[in-house]
C-alpha positions as CSV (number, residue, x, y, z in Angstrom):
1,X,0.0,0.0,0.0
2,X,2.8,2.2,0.9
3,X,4.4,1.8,-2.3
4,X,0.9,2.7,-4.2
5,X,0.7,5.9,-2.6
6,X,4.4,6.7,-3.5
7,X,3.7,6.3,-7.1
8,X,0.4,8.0,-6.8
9,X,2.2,11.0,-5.3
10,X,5.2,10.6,-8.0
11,X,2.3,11.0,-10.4
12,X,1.3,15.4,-9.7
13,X,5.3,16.3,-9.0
14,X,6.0,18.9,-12.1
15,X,9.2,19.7,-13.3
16,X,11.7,21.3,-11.0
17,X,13.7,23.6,-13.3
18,X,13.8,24.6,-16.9
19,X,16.7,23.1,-17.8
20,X,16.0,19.7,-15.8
21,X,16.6,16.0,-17.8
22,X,14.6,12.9,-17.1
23,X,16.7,10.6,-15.0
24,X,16.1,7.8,-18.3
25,X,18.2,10.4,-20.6
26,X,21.1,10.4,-18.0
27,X,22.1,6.4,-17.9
28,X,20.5,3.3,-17.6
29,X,20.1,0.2,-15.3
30,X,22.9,-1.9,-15.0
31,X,22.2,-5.7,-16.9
32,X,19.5,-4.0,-19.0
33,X,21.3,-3.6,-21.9
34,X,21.5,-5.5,-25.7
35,X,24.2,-8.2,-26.1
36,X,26.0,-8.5,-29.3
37,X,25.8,-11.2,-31.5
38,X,27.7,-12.7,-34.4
39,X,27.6,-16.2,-36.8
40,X,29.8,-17.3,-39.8
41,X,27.1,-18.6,-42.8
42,X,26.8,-18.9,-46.3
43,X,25.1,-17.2,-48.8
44,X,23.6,-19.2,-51.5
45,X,21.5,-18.4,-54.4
46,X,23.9,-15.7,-56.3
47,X,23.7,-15.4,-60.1
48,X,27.5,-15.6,-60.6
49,X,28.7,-13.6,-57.7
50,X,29.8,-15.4,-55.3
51,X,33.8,-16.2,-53.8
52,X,33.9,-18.9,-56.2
53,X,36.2,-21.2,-55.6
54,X,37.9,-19.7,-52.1
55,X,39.0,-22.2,-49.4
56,X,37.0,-21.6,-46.7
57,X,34.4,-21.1,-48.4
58,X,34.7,-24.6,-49.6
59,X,35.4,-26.2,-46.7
60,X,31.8,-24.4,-45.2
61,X,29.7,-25.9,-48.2
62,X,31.7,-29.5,-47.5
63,X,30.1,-28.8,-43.7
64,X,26.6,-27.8,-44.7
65,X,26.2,-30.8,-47.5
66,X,27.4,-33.2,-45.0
67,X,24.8,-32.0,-42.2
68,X,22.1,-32.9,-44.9
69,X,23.8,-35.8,-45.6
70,X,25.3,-35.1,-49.0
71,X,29.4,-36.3,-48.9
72,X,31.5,-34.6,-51.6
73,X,34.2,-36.7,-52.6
74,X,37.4,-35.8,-51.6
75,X,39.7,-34.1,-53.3
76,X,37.1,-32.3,-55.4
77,X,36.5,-28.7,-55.1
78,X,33.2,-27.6,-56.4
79,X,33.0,-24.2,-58.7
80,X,31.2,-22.2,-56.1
81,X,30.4,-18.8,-58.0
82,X,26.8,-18.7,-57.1
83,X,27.5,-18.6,-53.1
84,X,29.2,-16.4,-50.5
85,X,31.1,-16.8,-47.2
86,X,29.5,-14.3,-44.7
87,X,29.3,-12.7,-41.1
88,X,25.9,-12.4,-39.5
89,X,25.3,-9.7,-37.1
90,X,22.4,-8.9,-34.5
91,X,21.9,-7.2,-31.6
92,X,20.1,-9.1,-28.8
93,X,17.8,-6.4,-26.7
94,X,17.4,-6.8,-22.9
95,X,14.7,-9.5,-22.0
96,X,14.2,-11.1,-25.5
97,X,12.6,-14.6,-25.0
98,X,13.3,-17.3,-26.9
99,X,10.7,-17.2,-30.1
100,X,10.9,-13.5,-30.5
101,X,12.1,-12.6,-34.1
102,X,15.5,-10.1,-34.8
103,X,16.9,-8.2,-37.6
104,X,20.2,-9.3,-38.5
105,X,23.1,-7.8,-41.2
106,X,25.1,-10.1,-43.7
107,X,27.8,-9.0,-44.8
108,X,31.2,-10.6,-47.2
109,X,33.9,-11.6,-45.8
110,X,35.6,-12.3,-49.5
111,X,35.8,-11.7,-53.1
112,X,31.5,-11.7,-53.7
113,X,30.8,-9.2,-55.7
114,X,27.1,-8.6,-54.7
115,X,24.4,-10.2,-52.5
116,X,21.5,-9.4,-54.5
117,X,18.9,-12.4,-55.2
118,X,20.9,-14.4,-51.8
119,X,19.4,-16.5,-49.1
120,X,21.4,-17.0,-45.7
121,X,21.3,-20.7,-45.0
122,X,20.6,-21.9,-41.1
123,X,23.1,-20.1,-39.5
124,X,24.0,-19.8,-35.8
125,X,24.5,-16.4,-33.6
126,X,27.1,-16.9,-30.6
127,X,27.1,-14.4,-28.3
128,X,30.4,-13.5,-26.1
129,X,30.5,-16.4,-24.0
130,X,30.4,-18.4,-27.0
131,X,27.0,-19.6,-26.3
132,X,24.2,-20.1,-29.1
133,X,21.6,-17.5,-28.7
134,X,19.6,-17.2,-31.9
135,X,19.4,-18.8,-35.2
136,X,19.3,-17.1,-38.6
137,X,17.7,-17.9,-42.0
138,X,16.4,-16.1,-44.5
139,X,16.2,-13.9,-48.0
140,X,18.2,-10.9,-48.1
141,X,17.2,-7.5,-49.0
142,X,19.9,-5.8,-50.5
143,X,19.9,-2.0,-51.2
144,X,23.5,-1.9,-53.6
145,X,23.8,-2.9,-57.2
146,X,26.9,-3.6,-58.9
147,X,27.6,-4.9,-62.7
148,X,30.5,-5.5,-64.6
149,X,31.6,-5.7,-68.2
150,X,33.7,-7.7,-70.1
151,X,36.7,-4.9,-70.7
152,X,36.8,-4.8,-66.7
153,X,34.9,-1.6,-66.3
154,X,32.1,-1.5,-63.7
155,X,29.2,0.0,-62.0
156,X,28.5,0.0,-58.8
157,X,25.9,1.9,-56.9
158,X,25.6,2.0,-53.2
159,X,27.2,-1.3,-51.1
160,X,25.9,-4.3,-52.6
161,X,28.1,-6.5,-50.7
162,X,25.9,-5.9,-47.6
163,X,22.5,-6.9,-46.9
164,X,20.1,-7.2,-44.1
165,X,16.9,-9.9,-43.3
166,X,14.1,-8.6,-40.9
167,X,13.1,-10.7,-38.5
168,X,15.7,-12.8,-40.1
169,X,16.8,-14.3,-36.7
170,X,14.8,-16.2,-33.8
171,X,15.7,-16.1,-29.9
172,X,17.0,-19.4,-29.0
173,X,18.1,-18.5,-25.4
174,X,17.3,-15.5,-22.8
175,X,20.0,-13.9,-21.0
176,X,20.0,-13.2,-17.5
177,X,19.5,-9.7,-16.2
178,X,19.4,-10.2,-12.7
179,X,15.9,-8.3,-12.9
180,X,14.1,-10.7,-11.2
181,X,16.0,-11.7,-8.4
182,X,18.2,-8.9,-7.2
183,X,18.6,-7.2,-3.7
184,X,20.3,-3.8,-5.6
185,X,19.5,-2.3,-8.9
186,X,22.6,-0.3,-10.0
187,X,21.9,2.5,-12.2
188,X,24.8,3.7,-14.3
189,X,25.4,7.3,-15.9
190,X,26.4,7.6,-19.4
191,X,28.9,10.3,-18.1
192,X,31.1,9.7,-14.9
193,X,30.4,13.0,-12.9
194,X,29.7,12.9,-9.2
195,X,28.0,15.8,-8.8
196,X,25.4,14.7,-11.2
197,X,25.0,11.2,-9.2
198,X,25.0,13.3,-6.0
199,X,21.8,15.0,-7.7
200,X,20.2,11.7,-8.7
201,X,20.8,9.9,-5.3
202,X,19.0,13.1,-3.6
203,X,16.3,13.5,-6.2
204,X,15.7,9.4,-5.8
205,X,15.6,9.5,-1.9
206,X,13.2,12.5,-2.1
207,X,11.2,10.2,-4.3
208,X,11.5,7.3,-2.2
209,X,13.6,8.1,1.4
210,X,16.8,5.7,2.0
211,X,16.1,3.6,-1.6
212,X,19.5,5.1,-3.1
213,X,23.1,5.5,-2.5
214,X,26.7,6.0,-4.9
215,X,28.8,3.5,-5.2
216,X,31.2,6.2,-7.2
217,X,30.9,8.5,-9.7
218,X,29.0,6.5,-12.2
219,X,27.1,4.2,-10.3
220,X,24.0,4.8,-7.9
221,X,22.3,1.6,-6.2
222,X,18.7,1.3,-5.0
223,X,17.4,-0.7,-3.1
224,X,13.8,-1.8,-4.1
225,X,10.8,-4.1,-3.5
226,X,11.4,-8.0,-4.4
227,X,7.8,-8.4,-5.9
228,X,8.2,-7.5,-9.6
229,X,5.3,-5.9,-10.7
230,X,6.1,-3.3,-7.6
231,X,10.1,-3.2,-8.9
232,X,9.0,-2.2,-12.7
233,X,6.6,0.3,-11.8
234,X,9.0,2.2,-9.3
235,X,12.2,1.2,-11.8
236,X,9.6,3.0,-14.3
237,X,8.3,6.0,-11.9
238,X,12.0,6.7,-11.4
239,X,12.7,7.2,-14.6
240,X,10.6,9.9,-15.1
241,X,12.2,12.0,-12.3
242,X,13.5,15.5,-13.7
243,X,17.0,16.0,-12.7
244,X,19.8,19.1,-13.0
245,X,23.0,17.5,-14.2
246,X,26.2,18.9,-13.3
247,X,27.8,21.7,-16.4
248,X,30.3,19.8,-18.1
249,X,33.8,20.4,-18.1
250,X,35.3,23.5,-20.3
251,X,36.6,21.8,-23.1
252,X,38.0,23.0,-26.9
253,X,37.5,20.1,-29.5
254,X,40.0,20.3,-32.3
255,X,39.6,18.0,-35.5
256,X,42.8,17.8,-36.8
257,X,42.0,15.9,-39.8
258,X,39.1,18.8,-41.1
259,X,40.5,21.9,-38.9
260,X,36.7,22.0,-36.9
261,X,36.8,23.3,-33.7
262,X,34.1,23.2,-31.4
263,X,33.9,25.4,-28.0
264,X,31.5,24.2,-25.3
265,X,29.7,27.2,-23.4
266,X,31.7,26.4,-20.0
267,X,34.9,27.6,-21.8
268,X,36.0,31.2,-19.7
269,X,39.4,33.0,-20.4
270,X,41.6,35.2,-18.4
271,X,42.4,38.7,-19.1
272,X,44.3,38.3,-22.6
273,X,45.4,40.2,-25.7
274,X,45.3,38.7,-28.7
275,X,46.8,40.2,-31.7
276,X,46.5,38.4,-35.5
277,X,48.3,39.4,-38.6
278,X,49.6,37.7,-41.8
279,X,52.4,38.6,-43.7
280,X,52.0,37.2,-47.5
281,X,55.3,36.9,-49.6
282,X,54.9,36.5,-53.2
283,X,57.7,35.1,-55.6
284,X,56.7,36.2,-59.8
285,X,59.7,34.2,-62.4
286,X,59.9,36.4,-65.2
287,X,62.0,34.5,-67.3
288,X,63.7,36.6,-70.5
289,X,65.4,35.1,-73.7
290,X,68.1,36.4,-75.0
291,X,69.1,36.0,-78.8
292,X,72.4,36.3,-80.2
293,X,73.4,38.9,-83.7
294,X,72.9,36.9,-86.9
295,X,75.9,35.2,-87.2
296,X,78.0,36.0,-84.3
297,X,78.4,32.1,-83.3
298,X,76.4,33.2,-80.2
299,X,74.0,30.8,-78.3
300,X,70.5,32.0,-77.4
301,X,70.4,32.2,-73.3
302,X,67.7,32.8,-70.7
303,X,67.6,35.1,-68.1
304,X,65.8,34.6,-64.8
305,X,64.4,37.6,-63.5
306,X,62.7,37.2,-59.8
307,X,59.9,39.6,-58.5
308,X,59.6,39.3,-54.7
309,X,56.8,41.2,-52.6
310,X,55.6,41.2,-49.1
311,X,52.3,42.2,-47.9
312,X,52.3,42.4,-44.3
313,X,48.4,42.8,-43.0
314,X,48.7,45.0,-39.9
315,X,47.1,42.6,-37.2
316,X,43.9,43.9,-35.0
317,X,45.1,44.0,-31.2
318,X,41.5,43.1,-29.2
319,X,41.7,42.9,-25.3
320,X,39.3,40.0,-23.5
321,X,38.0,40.2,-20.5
322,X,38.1,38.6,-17.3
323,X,35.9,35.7,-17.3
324,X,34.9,36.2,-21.3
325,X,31.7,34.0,-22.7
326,X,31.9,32.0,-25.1
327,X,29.8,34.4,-27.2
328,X,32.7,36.9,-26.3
329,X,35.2,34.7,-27.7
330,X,33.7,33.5,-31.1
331,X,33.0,37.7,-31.7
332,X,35.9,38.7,-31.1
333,X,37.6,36.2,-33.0
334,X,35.3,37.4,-35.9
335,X,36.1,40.4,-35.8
336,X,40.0,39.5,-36.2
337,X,38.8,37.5,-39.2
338,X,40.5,34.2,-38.5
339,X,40.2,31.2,-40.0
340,X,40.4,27.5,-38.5
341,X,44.4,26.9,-38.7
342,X,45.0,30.5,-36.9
343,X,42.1,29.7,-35.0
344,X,43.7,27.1,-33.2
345,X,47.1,29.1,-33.3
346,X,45.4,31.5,-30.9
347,X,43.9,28.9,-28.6
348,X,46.9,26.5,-28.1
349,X,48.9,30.2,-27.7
350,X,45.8,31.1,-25.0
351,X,46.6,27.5,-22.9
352,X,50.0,27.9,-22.9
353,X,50.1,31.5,-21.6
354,X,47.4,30.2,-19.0
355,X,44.5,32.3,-20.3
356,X,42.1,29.9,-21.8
357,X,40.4,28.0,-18.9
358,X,39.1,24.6,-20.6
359,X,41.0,21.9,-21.9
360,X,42.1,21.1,-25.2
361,X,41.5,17.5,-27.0
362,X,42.8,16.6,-30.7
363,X,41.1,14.0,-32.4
């Protein structure tokens, strides 16, 4: 009863700020989670691109024949141009039961030029442990196209080496959550910050008093009722609760490859100056020819003649302020007119000198 009129309060408590995020957008219960899954299979079915006559490939069709009780003699290695070696992938969601149906992915795994017109024979799907959890079968859909000619050139239109079968797989074998039987749910945070699992412990205890505590800065445990229908709804109610994460950390995110840089808002600078110039130094060859009097024996030369010039941009000085924005920063550097190499010139030049209060990450 007590645990009724907890949810029934839960039920008229608004939002508490503006800026507040449902406790379900912050992490997620720890053991609820999908579970990766993965086969080896063939493809069979192909009009003329397949791996043909690859090993493995081989040696899979010699296993698949023999299961229906067809032995190839030995020795003999059948032309196999109208089948494929492939990986099977599906994702397993939290609490599938056996019966339920998945979507897998086929992909090659050699020299099959397209899986168009296939069909995946029985295949298995082993999760981590090595255990069989599903079983996959079934016509592929396949959204590339690719043809060939004779003189070797080709045509090839999205991937056609990939394809995908919904509800291609069946559930063979549940996986244990820990759900059921548990004395402490742990609930994990996408984003290790304790002050954020402080507010989620308090916000949870104002909910229900003395249900949660932090295990660190990721992890919050609960303690809830045994009887499950009582577990989900109060798992479910607490979901729902609107929390205040933490800001995060100033950081500056520098692409190298592209030259993007991004600037989250919690980035604040120093007092600073920050003066940009450039100083552009042409080089113009002005090769002349020079010809020799009619029959002096003379040999026609060349002369290299070398125009050099300097521009030198005079460089806007601007001064920030303490404790500038990150509206602050992105004007001013507008109005210097930088672009993304000087841009982060001036920021690595803004760390060092101790200025720029965030840190920086190249990727």
């Amino acid at each position: 009863m007590m645990w009724a009129c907890l949810l029934a309060a839960f039920a008229f408590l608004g939002p508490q700020t503006a800026h507040a995020e449902r406790v379900r957008d912050l992490g997620a219960y720890q053991g609820v989670r999908s579970n990766q899954l993965t086969g080896y299979g063939i493809v069979v079915g192909l009009a003329g691109t397949g791996d043909d006559n690859l090993e493995y490939l081989t040696q899979a069709m010699k296993g698949v024949s023999g299961r229906m009780g067809l032995q190839l003699p030995a020795g003999v290695a059948p032309g196999l141009k109208n089948a494929a070696a492939v990986m099977v992938t599906a994702d397993l969601p939290a609490f599938a039961k056996p019966g339920q149906r998945l979507d897998i992915t086929v992909s090659t795994i050699g020299k099959a030029k397209s899986l168009r017109g296939g069909t995946l024979i029985m295949t298995p799907l082993q999760g981590a442990d090595g255990q069989i959890y599903a079983m996959a079968q079934g016509n592929l859909a396949v959204g590339g196209l690719g043809v060939s000619a004779k003189d070797g050139s080709m045509l090839t239109v999205n991937v056609p080496t990939v394809g995908r079968i919904a509800d291609g797989a069946s559930v063979e074998r549940a996986v244990a959550t820990g759900f059921e039987s548990a004395d402490t749910i742990r609930y994990n945070l996408f984003n290790a910050d304790f002050l954020t699992a402080t507010r989620v412990r308090d916000a949870v205890n104002r909910f229900m008093p003395g249900t949660a505590s932090i295990e660190d800065g990721v992890t919050i445990a609960m303690k809830l009722p045994q009887d499950v229908n009582t577990r989900a709804s109060v798992m479910a109610a607490i979901e729902m609760i609107e929390v205040t994460p933490a800001e995060t950390a100033a950081k500056v995110i520098v692409n190298s490859r592209t030259g993007t840089v991004v600037i989250n808002s919690a980035v604040r600078l120093s007092p600073a100056a920050i003066s940009q110039g450039k100083l552009t130094v042409r080089v113009d060859e002005n090769p002349t020819v020079s010809q020799p009097e009619p029959f002096s024996k003379g040999r026609t030369t060349t002369q290299q003649n070398s125009d050099i010039t300097t521009n030198d941009e005079g460089g806007k000085v601007i001064l920030m302020k303490p404790g500038a924005s990150l509206a602050k920063i992105v004007d001013a550097l507008n109005l210097l007119g930088v672009g993304a190499s000087d841009l982060v010139a001036i920021l690595e030049a803004l760390k060092q000198a101790g200025a720029l209060k965030a840190e920086m990450v190249v990727i």
